[in-house]
Every structure is written in structure tokens, then in C-alpha cells.
N, CA, C and O atoms as a GROMACS GRO file, in nm:
protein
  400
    1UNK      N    1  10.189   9.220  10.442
    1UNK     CA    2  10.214   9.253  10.303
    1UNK      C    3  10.099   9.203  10.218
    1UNK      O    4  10.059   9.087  10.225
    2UNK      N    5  10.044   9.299  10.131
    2UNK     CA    6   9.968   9.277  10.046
    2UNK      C    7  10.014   9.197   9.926
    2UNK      O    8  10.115   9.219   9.859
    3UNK      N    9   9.925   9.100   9.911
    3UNK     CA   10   9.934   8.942   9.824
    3UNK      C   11   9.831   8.943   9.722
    3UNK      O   12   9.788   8.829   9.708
    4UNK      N   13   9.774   9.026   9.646
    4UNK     CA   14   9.645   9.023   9.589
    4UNK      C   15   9.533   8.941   9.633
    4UNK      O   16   9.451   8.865   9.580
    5UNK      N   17   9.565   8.994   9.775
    5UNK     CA   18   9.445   8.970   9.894
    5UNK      C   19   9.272   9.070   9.775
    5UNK      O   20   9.276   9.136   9.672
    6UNK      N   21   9.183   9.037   9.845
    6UNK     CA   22   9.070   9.049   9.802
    6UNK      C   23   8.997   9.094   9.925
    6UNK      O   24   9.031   9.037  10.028
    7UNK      N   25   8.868   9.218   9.939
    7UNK     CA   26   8.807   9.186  10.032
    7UNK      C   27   8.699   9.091  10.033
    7UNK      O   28   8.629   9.072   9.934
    8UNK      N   29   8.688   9.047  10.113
    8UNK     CA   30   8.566   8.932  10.102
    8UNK      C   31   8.463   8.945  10.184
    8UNK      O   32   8.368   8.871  10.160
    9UNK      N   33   8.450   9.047  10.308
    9UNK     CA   34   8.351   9.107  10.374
    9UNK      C   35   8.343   9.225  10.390
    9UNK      O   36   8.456   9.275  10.397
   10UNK      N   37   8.213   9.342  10.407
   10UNK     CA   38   8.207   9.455  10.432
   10UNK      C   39   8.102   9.492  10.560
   10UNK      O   40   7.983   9.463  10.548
   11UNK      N   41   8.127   9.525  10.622
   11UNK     CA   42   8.027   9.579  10.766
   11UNK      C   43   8.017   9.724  10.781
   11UNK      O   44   8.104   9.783  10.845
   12UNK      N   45   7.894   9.800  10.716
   12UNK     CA   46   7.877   9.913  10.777
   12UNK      C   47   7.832   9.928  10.957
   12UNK      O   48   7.750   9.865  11.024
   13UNK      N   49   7.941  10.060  11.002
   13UNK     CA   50   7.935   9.999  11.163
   13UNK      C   51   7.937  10.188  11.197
   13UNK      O   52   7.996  10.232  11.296
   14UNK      N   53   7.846  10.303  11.072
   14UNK     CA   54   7.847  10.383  11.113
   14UNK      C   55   7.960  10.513  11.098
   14UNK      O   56   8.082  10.531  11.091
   15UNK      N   57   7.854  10.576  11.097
   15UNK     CA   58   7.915  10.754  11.039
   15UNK      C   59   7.982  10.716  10.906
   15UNK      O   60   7.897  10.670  10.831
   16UNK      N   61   8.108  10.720  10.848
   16UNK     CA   62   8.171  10.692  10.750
   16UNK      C   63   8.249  10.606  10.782
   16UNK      O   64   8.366  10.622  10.746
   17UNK      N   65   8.206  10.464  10.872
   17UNK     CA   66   8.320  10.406  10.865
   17UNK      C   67   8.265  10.229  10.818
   17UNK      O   68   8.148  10.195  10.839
   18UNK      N   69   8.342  10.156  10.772
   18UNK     CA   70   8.303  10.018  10.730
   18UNK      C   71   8.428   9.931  10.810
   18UNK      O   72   8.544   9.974  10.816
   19UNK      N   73   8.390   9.823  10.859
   19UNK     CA   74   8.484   9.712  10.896
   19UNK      C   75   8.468   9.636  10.734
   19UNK      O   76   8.377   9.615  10.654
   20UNK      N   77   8.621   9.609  10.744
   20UNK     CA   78   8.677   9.541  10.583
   20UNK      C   79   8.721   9.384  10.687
   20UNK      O   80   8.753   9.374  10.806
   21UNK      N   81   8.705   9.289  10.587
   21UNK     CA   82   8.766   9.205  10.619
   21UNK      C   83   8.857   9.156  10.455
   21UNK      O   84   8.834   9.197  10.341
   22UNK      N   85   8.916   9.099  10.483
   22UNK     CA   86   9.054   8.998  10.358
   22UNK      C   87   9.077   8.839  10.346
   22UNK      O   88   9.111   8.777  10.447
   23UNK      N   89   9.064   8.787  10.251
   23UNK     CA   90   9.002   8.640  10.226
   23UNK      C   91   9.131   8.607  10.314
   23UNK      O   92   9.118   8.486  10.331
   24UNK      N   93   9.240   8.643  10.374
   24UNK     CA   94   9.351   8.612  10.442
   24UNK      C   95   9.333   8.633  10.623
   24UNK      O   96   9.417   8.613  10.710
   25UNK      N   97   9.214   8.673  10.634
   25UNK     CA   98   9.195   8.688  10.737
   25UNK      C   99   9.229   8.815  10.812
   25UNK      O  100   9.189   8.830  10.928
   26UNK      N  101   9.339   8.953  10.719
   26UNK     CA  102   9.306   9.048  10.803
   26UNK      C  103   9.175   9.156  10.847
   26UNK      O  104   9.108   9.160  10.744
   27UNK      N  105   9.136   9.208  10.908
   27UNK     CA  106   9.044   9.262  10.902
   27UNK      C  107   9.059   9.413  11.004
   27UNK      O  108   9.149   9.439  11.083
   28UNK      N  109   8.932   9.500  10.968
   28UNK     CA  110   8.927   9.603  11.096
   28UNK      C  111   8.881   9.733  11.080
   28UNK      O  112   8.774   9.722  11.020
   29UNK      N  113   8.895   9.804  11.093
   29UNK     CA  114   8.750   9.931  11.037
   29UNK      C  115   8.854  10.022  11.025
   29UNK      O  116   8.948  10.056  11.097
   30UNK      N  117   8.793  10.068  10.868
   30UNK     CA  118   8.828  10.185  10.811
   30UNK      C  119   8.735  10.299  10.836
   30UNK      O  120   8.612  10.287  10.840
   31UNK      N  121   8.808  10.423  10.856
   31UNK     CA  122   8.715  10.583  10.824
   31UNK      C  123   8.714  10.613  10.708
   31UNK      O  124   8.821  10.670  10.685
   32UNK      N  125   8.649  10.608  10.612
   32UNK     CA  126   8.644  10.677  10.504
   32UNK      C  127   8.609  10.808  10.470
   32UNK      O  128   8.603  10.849  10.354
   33UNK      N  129   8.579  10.890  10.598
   33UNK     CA  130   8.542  11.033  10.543
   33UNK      C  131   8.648  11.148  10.485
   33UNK      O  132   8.620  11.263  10.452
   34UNK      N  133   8.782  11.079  10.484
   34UNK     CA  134   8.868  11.146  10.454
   34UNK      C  135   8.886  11.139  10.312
   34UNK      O  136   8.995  11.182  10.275
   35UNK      N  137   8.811  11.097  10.222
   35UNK     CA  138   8.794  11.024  10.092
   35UNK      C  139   8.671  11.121  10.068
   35UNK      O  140   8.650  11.142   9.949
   36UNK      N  141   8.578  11.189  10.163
   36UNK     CA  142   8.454  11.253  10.081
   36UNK      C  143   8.521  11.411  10.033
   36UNK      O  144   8.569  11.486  10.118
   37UNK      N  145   8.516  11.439   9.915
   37UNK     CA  146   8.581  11.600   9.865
   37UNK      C  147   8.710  11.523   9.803
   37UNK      O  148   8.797  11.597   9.758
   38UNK      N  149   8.724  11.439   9.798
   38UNK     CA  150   8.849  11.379   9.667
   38UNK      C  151   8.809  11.400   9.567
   38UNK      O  152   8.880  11.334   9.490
   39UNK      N  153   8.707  11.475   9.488
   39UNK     CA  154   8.706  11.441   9.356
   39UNK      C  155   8.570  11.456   9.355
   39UNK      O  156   8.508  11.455   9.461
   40UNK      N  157   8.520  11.468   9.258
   40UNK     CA  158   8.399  11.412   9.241
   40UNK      C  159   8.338  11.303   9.230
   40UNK      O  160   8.221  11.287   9.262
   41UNK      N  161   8.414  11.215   9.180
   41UNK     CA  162   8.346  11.048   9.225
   41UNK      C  163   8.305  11.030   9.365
   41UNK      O  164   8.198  10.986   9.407
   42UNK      N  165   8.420  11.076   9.439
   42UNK     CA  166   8.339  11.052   9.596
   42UNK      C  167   8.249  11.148   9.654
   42UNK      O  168   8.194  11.121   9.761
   43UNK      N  169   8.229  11.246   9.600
   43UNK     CA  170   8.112  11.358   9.628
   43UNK      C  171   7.999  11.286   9.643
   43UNK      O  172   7.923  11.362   9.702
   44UNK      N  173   7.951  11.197   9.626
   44UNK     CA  174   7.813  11.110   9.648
   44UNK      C  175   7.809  11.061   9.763
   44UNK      O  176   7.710  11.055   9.836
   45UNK      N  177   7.941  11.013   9.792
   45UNK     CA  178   7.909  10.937   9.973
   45UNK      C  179   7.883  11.029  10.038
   45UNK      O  180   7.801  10.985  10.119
   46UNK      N  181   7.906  11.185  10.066
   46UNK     CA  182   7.846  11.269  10.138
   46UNK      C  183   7.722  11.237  10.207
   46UNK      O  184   7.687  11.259  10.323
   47UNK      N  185   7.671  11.186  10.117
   47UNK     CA  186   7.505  11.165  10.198
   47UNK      C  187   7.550  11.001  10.205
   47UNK      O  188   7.596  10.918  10.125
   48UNK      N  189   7.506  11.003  10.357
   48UNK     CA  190   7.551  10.857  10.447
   48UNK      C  191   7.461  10.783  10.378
   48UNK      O  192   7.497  10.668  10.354
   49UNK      N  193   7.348  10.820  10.337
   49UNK     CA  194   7.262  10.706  10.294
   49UNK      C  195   7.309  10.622  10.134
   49UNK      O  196   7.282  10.508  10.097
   50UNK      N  197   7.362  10.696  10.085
   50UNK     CA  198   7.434  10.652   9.950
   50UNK      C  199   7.578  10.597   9.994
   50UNK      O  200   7.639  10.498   9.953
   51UNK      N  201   7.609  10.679  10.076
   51UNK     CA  202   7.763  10.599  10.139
   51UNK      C  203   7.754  10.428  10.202
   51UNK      O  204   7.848  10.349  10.204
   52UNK      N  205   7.626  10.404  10.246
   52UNK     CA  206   7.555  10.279  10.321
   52UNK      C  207   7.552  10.210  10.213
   52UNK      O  208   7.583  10.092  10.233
   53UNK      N  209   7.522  10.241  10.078
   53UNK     CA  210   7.586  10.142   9.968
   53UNK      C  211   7.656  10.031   9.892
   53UNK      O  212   7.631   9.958   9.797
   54UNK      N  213   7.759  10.053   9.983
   54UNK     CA  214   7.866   9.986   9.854
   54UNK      C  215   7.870   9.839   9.918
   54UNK      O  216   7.854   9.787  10.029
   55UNK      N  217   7.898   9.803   9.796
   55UNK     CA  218   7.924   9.623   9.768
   55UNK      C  219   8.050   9.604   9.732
   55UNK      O  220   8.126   9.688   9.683
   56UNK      N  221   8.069   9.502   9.756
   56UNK     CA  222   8.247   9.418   9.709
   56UNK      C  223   8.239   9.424   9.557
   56UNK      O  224   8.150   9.359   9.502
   57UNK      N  225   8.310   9.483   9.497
   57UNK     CA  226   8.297   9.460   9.346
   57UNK      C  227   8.463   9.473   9.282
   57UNK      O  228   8.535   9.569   9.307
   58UNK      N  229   8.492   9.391   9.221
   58UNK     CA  230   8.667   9.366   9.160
   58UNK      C  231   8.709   9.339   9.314
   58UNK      O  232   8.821   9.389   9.314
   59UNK      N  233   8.687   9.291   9.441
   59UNK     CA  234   8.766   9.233   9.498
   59UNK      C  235   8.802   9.356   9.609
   59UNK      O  236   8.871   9.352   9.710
   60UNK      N  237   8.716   9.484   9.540
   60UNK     CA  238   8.747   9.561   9.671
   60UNK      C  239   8.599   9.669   9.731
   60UNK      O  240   8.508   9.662   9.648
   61UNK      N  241   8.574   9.732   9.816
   61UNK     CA  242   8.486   9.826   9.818
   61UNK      C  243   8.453   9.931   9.747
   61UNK      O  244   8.520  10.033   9.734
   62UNK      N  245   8.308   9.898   9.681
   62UNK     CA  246   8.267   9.969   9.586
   62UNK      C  247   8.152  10.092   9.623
   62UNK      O  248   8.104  10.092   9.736
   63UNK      N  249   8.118  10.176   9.543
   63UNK     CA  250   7.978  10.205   9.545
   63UNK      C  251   7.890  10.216   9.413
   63UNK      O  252   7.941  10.219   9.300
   64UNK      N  253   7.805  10.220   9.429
   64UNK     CA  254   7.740  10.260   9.249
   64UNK      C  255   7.745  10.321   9.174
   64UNK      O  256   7.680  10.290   9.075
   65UNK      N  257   7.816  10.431   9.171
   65UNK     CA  258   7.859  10.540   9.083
   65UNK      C  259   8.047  10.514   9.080
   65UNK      O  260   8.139  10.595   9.073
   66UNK      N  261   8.043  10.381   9.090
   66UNK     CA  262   8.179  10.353   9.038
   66UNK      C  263   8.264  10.382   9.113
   66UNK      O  264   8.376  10.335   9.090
   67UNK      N  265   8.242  10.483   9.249
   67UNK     CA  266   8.404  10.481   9.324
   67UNK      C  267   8.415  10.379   9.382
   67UNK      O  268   8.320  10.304   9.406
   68UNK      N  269   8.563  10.350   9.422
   68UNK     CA  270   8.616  10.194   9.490
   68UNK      C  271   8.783  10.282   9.554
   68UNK      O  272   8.838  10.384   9.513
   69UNK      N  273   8.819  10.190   9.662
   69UNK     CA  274   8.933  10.198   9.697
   69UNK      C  275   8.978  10.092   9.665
   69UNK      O  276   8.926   9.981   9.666
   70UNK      N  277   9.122  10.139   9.622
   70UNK     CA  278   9.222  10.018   9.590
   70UNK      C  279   9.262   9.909   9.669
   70UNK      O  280   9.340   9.953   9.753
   71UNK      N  281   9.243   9.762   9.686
   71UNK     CA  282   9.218   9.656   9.797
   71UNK      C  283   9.405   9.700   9.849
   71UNK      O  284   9.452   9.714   9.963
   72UNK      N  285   9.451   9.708   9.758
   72UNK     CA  286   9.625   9.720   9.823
   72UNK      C  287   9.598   9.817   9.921
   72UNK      O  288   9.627   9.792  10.038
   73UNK      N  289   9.531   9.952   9.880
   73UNK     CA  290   9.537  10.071  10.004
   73UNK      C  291   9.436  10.022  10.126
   73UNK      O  292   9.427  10.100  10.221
   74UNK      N  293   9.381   9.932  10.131
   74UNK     CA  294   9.265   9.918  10.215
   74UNK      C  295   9.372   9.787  10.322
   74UNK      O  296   9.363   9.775  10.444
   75UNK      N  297   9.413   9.752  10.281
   75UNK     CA  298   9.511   9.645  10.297
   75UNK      C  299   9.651   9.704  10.385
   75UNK      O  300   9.698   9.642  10.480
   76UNK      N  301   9.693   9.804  10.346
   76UNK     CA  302   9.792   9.875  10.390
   76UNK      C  303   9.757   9.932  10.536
   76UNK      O  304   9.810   9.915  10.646
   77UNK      N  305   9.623  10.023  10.486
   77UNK     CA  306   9.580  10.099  10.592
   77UNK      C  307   9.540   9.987  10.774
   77UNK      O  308   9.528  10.016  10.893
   78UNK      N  309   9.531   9.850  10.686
   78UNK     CA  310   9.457   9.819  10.832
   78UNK      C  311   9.572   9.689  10.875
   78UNK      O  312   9.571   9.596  10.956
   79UNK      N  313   9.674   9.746  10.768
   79UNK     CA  314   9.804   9.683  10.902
   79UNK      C  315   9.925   9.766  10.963
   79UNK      O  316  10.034   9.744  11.015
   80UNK      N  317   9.827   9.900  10.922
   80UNK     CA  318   9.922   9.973  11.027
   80UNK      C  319   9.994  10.098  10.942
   80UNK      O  320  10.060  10.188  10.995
   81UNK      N  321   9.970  10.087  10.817
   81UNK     CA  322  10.044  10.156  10.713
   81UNK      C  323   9.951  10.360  10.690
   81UNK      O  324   9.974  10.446  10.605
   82UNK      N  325   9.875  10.361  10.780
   82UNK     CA  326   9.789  10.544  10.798
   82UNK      C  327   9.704  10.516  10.921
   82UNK      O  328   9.586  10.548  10.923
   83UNK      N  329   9.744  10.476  10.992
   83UNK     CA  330   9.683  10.524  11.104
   83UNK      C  331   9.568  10.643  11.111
   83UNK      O  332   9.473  10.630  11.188
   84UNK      N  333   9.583  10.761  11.027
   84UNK     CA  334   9.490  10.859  11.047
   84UNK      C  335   9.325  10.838  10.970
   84UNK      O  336   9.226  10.910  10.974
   85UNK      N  337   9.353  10.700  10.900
   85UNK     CA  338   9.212  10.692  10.874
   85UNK      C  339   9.158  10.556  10.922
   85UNK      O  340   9.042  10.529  10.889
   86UNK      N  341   9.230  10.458  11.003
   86UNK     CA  342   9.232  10.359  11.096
   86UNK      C  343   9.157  10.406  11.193
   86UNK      O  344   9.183  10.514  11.246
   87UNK      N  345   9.040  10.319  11.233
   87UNK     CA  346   8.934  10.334  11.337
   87UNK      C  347   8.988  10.237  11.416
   87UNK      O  348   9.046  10.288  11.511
   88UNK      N  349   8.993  10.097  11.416
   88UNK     CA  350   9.034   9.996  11.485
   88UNK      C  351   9.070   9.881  11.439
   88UNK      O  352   9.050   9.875  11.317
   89UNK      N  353   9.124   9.768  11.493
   89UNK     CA  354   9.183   9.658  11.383
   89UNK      C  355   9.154   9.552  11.516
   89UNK      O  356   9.233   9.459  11.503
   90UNK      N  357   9.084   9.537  11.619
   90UNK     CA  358   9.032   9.444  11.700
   90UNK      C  359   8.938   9.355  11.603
   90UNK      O  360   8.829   9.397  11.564
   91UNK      N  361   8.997   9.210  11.565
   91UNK     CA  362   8.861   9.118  11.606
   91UNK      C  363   8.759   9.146  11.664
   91UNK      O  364   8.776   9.211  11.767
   92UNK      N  365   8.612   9.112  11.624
   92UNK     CA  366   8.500   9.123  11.683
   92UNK      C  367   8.425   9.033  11.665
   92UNK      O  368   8.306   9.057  11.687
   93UNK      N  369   8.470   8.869  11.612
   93UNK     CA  370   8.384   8.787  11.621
   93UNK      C  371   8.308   8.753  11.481
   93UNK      O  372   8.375   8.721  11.383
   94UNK      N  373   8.201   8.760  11.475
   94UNK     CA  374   8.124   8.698  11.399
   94UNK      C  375   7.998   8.777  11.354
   94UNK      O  376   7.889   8.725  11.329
   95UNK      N  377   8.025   8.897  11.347
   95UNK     CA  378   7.958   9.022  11.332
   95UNK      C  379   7.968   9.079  11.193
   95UNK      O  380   7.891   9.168  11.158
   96UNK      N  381   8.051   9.035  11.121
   96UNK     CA  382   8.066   9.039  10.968
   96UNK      C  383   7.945   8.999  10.853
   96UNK      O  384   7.867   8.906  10.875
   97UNK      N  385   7.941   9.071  10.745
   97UNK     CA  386   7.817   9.018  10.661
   97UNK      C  387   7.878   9.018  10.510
   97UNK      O  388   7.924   9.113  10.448
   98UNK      N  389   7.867   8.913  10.481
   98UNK     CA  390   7.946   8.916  10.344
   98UNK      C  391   7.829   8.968  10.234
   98UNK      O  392   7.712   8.929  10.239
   99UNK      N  393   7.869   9.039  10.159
   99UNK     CA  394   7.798   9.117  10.039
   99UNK      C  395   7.857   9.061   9.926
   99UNK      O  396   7.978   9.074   9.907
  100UNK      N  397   7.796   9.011   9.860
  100UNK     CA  398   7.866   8.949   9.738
  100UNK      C  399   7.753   8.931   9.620
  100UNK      O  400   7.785   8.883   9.511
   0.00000   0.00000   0.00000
């Protein structure tokens, strides 16, 4: 259950996907390409190299033209709550890079 958890790490790990981690310790890789054609705010990650972007900003994943996912939905998704945009939720150690 989401607690106004925060992310506190981001790992690009390829194609559209980022490992999230949560100052609570959950963590685990999201797909985000299901988010590119939402709108036009996310029309920019299209190109991976602008998608390679984003920083932690308000506590959740950002990019520079202002899109962000909501830390509750990012939170949801990687304990099990959409599976269809869930890549994996394995620990991997110490492979994390905090962006802050």
C-alpha cells in the first residue's frame, strides 16, 4: 500500500523501460511505452533519447517538458496492481543510480 512513498532512484535499463526504486524499499522495472500516444505531453518520449531523460522531480519520474507519472501509480504498478506494464520486480543489487 501506497504511503506517500517517494521515488528515490531511477535506472534507465533500456527500450522504454526504467527500474524505479521507493524510499521504502520497493522497487522493479516499469515499461513505459504504453504511456507514449497518451496525449501530447508524452509525445516527446517517442524518441528514446529524450525518453533517457527524466529525473526524480516532486518525488516521482519526471521528464523536461513536464510529463511525470503519479508516484501512487508507479507504486501500484510494481506491487502487482497492472501487470501489463510490469517488466520485473526482482532485486538486482546495487545497480541503482540515484538522480537527484
Amino acid at each position: 500500500m501506497w504511503n506517500l512513498n517517494e521515488v528515490s532512484e531511477i535506472n534507465y535499463r533500456g527500450g522504454y523501460v526504467y527500474r524505479i526504486a521507493f524510499d521504502d524499499g520497493l522497487e522493479g522495472e516499469i515499461d513505459f511505452s504504453d504511456y507514449i500516444g497518451r496525449g501530447p505531453i508524452f509525445e516527446p518520449l517517442r524518441d528514446i533519447e529524450y525518453f533517457k531523460m527524466a529525473t526524480i522531480e516532486g518525488g516521482t519520474i519526471a521528464w523536461p517538458n513536464g510529463a511525470d507519472v503519479a508516484p501512487e501509480t508507479l507504486y501500484e504498478k510494481l506491487e502487482g496492481g497492472n501487470k501489463g506494464m510490469l517488466a520485473d520486480t526482482k532485486p538486482r543489487g546495487d545497480d541503482m543510480v540515484v538522480l537527484s
